[in-house]
C-alpha positions in Angstrom: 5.5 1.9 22.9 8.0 4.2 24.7 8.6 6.0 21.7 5.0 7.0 20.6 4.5 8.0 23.9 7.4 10.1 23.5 6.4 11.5 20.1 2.8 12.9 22.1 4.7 14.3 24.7 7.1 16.6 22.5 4.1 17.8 20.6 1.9 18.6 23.4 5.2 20.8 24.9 5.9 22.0 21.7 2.6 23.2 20.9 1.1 23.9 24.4 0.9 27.8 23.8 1.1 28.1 20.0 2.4 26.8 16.6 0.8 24.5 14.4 1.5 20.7 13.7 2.4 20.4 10.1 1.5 16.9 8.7 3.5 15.7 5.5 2.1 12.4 4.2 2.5 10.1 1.5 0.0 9.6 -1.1 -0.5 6.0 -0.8 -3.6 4.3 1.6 -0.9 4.0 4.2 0.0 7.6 4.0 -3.3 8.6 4.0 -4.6 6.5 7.2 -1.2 7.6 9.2 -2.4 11.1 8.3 -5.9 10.5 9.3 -4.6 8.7 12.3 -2.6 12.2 13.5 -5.1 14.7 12.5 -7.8 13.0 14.7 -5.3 12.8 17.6 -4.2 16.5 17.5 -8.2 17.3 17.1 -8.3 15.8 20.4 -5.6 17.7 22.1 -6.8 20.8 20.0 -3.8 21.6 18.7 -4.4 23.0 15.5 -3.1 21.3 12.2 -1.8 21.7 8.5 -1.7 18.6 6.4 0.5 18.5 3.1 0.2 15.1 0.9 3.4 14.6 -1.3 4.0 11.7 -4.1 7.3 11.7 -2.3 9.6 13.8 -0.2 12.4 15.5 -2.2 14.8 18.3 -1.4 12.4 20.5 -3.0 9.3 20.3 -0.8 11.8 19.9 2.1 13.0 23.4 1.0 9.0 24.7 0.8 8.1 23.0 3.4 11.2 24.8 5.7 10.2 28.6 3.9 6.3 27.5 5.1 7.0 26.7 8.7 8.1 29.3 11.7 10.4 27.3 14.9 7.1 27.7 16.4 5.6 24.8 14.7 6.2 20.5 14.9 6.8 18.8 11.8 5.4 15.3 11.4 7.0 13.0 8.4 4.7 10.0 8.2 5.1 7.0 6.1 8.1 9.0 4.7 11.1 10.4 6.0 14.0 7.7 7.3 15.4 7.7 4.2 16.2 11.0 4.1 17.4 12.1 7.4 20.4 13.5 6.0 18.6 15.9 3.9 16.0 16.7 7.0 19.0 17.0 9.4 20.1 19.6 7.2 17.8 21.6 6.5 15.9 21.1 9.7 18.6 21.5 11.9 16.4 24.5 13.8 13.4 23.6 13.4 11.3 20.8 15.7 10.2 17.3 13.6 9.8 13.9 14.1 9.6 10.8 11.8 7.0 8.3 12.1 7.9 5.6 9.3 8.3 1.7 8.2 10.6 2.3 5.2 14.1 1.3 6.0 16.6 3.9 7.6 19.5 5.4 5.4 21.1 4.8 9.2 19.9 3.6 12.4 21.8 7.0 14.2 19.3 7.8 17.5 20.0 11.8 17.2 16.2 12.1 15.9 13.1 12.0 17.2 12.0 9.0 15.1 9.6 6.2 15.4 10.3 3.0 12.9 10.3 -0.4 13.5 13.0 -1.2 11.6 15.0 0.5 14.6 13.4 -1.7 17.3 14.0 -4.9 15.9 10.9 -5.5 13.1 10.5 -5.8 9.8 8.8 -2.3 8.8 7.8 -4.1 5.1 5.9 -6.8 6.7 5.2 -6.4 10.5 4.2 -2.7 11.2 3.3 -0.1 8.6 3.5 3.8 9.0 -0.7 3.6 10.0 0.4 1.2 12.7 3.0 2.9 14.2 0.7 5.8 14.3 -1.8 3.9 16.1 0.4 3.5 19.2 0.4 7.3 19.2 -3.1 7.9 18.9 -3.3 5.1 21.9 -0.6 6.5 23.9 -2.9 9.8 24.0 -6.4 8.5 24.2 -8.0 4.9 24.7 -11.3 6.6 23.1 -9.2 6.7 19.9 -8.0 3.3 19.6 -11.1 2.1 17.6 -11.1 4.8 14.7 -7.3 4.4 14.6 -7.3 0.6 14.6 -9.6 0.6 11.7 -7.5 3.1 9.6 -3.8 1.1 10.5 -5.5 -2.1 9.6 -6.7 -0.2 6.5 -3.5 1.3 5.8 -1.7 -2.1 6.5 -3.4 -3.7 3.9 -3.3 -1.2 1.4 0.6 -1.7 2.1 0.1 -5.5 1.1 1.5 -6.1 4.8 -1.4 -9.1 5.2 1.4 -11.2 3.9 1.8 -13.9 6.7 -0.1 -17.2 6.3 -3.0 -17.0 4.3 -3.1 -13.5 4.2 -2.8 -13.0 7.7 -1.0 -10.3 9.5 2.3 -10.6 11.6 4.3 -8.2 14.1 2.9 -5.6 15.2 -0.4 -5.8 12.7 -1.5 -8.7 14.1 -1.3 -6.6 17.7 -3.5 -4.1 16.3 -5.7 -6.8 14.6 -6.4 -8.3 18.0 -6.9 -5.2 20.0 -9.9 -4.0 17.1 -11.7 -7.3 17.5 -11.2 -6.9 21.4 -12.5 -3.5 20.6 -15.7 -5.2 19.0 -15.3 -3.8 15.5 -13.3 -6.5 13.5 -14.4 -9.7 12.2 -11.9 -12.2 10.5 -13.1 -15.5 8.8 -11.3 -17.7 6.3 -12.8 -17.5 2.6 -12.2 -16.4 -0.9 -10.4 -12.8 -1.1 -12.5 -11.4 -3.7 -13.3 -7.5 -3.9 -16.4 -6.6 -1.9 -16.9 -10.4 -1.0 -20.0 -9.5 1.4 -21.4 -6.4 0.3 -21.6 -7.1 -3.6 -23.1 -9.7 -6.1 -20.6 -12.0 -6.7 -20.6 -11.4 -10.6 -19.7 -7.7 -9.4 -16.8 -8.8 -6.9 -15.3 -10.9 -9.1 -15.0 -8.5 -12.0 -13.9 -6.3 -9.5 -11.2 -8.1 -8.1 -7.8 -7.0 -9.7 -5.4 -8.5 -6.8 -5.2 -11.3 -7.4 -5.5 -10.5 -11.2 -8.1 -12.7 -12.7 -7.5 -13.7 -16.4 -10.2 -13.0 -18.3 -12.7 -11.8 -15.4 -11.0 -8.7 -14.0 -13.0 -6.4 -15.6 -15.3 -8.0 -17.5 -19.2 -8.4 -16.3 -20.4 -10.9 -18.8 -17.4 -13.0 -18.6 -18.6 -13.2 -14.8 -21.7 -13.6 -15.4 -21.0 -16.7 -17.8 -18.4 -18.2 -15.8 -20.9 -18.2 -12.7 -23.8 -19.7 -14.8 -21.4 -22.7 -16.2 -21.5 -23.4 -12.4 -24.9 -23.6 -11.8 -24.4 -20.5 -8.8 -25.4 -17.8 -10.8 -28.4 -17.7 -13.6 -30.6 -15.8 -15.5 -29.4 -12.0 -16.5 -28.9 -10.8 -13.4 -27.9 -12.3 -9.5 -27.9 -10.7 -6.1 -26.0 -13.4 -4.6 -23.5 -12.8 -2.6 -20.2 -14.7 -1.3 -22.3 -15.2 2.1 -25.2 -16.1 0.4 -23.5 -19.3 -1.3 -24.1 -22.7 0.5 -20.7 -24.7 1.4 -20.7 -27.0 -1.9 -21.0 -24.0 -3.9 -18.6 -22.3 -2.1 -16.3 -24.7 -2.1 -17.2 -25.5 -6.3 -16.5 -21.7 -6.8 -13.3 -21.8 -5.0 -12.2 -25.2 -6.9 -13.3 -23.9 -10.3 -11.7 -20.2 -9.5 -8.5 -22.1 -8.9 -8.6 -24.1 -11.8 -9.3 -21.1 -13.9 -6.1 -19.4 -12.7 -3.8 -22.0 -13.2 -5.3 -23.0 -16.6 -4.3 -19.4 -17.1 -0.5 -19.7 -16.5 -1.1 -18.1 -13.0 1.8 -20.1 -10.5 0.1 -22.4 -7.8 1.4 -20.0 -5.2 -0.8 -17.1 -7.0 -3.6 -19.3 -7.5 -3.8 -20.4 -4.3 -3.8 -16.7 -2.7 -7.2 -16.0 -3.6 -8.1 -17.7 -0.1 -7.2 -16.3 2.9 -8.7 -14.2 5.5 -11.2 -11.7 5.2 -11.3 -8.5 7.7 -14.4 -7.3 8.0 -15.5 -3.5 9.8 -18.4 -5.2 12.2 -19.2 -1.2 13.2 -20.1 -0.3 9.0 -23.1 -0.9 7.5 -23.8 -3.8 5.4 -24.6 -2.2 2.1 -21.1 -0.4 2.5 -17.8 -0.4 0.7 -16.2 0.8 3.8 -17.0 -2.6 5.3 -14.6 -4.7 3.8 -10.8 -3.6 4.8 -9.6 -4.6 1.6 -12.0 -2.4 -0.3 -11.8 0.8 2.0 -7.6 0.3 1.0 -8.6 0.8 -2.5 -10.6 3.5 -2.1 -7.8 5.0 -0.1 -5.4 4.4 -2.8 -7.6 5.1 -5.4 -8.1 8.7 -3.6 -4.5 9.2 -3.6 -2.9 7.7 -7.1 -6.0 9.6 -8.9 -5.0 13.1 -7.3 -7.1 13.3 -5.2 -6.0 12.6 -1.5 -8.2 14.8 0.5 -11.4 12.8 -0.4 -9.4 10.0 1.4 -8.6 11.9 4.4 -12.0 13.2 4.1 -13.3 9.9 4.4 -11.1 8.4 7.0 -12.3 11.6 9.2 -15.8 10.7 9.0 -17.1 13.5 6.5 -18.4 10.9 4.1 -21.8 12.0 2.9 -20.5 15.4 1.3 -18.0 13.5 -0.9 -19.6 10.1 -1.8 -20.7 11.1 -5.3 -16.7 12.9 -6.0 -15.6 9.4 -4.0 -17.4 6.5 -6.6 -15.7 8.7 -9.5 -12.4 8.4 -8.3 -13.3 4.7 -7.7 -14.3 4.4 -11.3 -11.7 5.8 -12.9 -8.8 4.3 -10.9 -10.6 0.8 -11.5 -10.3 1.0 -15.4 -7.0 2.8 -14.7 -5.8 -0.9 -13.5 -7.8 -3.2 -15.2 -6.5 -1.6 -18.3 -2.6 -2.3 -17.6 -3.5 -5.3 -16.0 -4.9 -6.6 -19.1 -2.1 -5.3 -21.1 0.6 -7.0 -19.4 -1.1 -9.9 -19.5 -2.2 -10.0 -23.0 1.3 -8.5 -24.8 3.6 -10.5 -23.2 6.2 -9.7 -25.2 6.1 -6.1 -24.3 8.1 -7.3 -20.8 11.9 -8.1 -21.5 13.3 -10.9 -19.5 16.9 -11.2 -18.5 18.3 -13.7 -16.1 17.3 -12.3 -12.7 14.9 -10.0 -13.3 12.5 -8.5 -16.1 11.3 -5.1 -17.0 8.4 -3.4 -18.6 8.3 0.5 -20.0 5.1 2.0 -19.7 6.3 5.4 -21.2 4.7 8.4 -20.7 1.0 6.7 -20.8 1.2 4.7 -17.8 0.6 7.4 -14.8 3.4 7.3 -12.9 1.1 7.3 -9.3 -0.5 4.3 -10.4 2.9 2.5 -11.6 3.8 1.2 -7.8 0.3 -0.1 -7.7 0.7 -2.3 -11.2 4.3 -3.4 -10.7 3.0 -5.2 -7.2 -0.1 -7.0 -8.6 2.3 -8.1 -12.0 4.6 -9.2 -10.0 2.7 -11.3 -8.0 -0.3 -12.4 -10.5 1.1 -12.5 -13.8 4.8 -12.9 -13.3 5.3 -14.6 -10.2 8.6 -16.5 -10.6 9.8 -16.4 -7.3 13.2 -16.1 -8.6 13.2 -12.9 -11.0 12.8 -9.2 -9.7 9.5 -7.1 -11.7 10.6 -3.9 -12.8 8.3 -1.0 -14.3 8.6 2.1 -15.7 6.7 5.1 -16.3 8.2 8.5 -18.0 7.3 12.0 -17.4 8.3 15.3 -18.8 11.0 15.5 -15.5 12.2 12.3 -14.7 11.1 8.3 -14.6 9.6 7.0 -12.1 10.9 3.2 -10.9 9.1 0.2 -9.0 11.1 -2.8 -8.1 9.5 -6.0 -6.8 10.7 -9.2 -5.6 9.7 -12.1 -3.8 10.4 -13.3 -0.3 12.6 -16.2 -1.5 15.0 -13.2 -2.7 14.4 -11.3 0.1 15.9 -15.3 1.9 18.7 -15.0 -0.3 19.6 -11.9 0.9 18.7 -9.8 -1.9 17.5 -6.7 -0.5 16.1 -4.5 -3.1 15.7 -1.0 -1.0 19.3 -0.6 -0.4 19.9 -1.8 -4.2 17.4 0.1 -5.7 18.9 3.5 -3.4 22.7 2.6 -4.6 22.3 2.3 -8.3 19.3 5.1 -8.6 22.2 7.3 -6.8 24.8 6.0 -9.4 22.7 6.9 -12.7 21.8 10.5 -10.8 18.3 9.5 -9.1 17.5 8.7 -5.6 15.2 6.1 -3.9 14.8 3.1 -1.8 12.0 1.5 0.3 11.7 -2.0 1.5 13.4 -5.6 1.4 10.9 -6.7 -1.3 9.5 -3.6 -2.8 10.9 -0.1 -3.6 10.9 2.7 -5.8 13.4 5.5 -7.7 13.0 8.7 -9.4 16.1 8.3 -12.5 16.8 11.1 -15.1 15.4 10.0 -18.6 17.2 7.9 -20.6 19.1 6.1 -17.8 16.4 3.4 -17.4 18.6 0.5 -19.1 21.8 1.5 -17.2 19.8 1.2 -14.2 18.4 -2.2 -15.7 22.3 -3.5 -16.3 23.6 -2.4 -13.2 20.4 -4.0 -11.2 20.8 -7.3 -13.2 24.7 -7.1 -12.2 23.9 -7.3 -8.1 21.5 -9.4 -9.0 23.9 -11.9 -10.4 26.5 -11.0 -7.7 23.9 -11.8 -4.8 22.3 -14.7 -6.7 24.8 -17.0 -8.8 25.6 -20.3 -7.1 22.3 -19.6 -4.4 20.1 -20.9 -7.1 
């Protein structure tokens, strides 16, 4: 791409003689991988680098972020940043920055140095994330660094839920990246059951472990595992090594059946049910006995890192320093796992505890659901528990500042023209908030108390977009 290519090149000029790149990153797994992404690209050049991991980018770490930095340095926004060009425009006016992003543009103006897909004709929510668009920049400098940065913007990808074409397959620019890592030797796709840790754990353990899709019953729960494996004759006795590979084709196939049933005996939509197959990506180049080998898993590590606070053991890991942290790592893992299994089983359990209206339905989680797990919840509800194609998933989580907002829909609204980042960035803005995101998924920060304004006035476009579509 022209444009990473572009990107290098101001960088290397910038910084031939001195100043530092300064990173700023989102917390999420694609945050994380862009970063990762960069900071092994400038290692190469040897262009020393600062990297600064934000929940989001307000006016107030812009404002730090400006007092930090001297107009010797290059600022790099990744997987954040084209919704605010305004603000950077601003306040950046004399200092040197790009944008690398996938979130939609608050305008499509060409005065910044800026590489999104949105602005070159895809769809940055399902066709390129921020860890892909990095990867052309990591190519662009180096063909050395493709593999390491194919693995992280497939990571990233995922953990972006961008494996959203047929059966869990990517699309866009993805799947470019997709087929340049098994090119590259270190990517293996096959068709099978999307559970968590499929080939490197027992399957009792993978299936308790599995959260997306949301497993009624199972997600979190070892003997229930173990018991539902024994009733099919795959699993006996206290314990079982087996894994997913180890099964023959009838029990696969039996375990798949019965897996199915068992969701939709569950109130879980055929849609949903039918999601957990679809196509495994598999890290050919990691060792066996290896979370890191499954992409899936090393996305939830990656977001586990960054919604428990603690984003450098992420970065640490996508750089390679691995054996210093891997006891720090399998906490985080820990906690964030009960984190989600918890909620999980809470929405599904205390139904009543979401509101419906027509065209969309809500549910508070006050100030005991985190709010950096929140985005992370809403998405799995949404598409697990309340998967009506037709009604938007709203969550909410209160701290002692402001509430924090996910919004997620379906891409039968998103066909209907219901585009929920520019509605989510309009009414946050008209109850005093800000936000945005994507067609099908975004997110606002609202001032307390304003959470069922922003509900009726959400509900209203709703009903303007949707009435007589139906």
């Amino acid at each position: 791409m022209d444009k990473a290519k572009e990107i290098l090149d101001a960088i290397e000029d910038k910084l031939r003689t001195n100043g530092v790149a300064r990173i700023v990153t989102h917390l999420d797994a694609d945050g994380l991988a862009s970063a990762s992404i960069l900071c092994k690209t400038l290692k190469h050049l040897n262009i020393p680098f600062h990297l600064r991991v934000v929940k989001q980018l307000t006016t107030e770490i812009a404002k730090d972020l400006l007092e930090g930095s001297s107009d010797d340095d290059f600022i790099i926004f990744t997987d954040l940043g084209s919704g605010h060009k305004d603000l950077l425009r601003k306040l950046f006016s004399k200092r040197t920055f790009a944008i690398i992003d996938h979130h939609i543009p608050s305008d499509l103006g060409n005065d910044l140095l800026e590489l999104n897909p949105h602005i070159f004709g895809f769809d940055g929510s399902k066709e390129c994330s921020a860890s892909t668009a990095c990867y052309f920049i990591a190519k662009a400098c180096k063909l050395h660094l493709a593999k390491i940065a194919a693995k992280l913007a497939i990571v990233g990808a995922i953990g972006d839920r961008q494996d959203c074409g047929d059966k869990s397959s990517f699309i866009g620019l993805n799947e470019v990246v997709v087929k340049e890592a098994i090119d590259l030797g270190i990517l293996r796709c096959k068709m099978s059951l999307k559970l968590f840790g499929a080939e490197t754990r027992p399957i009792f353990k993978a299936l308790e472990y599995t959260s997306d899709p949301y497993l009624p019953g199972l997600t979190g729960n070892e003997l229930a595992c173990k018991k539902f494996l024994e009733n099919l004759g795959i699993c006996t006795g206290e314990s079982c090594s087996k894994t997913l590979s180890d099964l023959s084709d009838e029990e696969l196939k039996k375990l798949t059946s019965e897996l199915i049933n068992h969701l939709l005996s569950h109130g879980v939509s055929v849609k949903s049910a039918e999601s957990l197959v679809g196509w495994i990506y598999t890290f050919i180049d990691e060792a066996e006995d290896t979370p890191f080998r499954d992409a899936r898993e090393f996305a939830f590590i990656l977001n586990a890192c960054g919604r428990m606070g603690k984003p450098s053991l992420g970065i640490f890991l996508c750089l390679g320093c691995r054996e210093s942290i891997i006891h720090d790592l399998r906490e985080v893992i820990l906690q964030y796992r009960k984190v989600i299994s918890r909620y999980l089983d809470l929405l599904y359990s205390e139904k009543t505890k979401v509101i419906e209206r027509r065209y969309l339905r809500s549910f508070h989680g006050g100030t005991s659901l985190d709010e950096k797990v929140l985005s992370t919840i809403a998405s799995i509800a949404a598409t697990s528990i309340y998967s009506d194609a037709d009604k938007v998933f709203v969550g909410f989580s209160t701290t002692p500042e402001y509430v924090k907002v996910s919004v997620r829909g379906s891409s039968e609204l998103a066909l209907k023209g219901v585009n929920l980042g520019e509605l989510t960035r309009k009414i946050a803005e008209k109850v005093g908030g800000s936000g945005g995101g994507h067609i099908s998924a975004s997110g606002a920060q609202i001032p307390i108390g304003k959470e069922e304004e922003f509900l009726d006035l959400l509900e209203k476009e709703l009903a303007e977009k949707l009435e007589g579509k139906s």
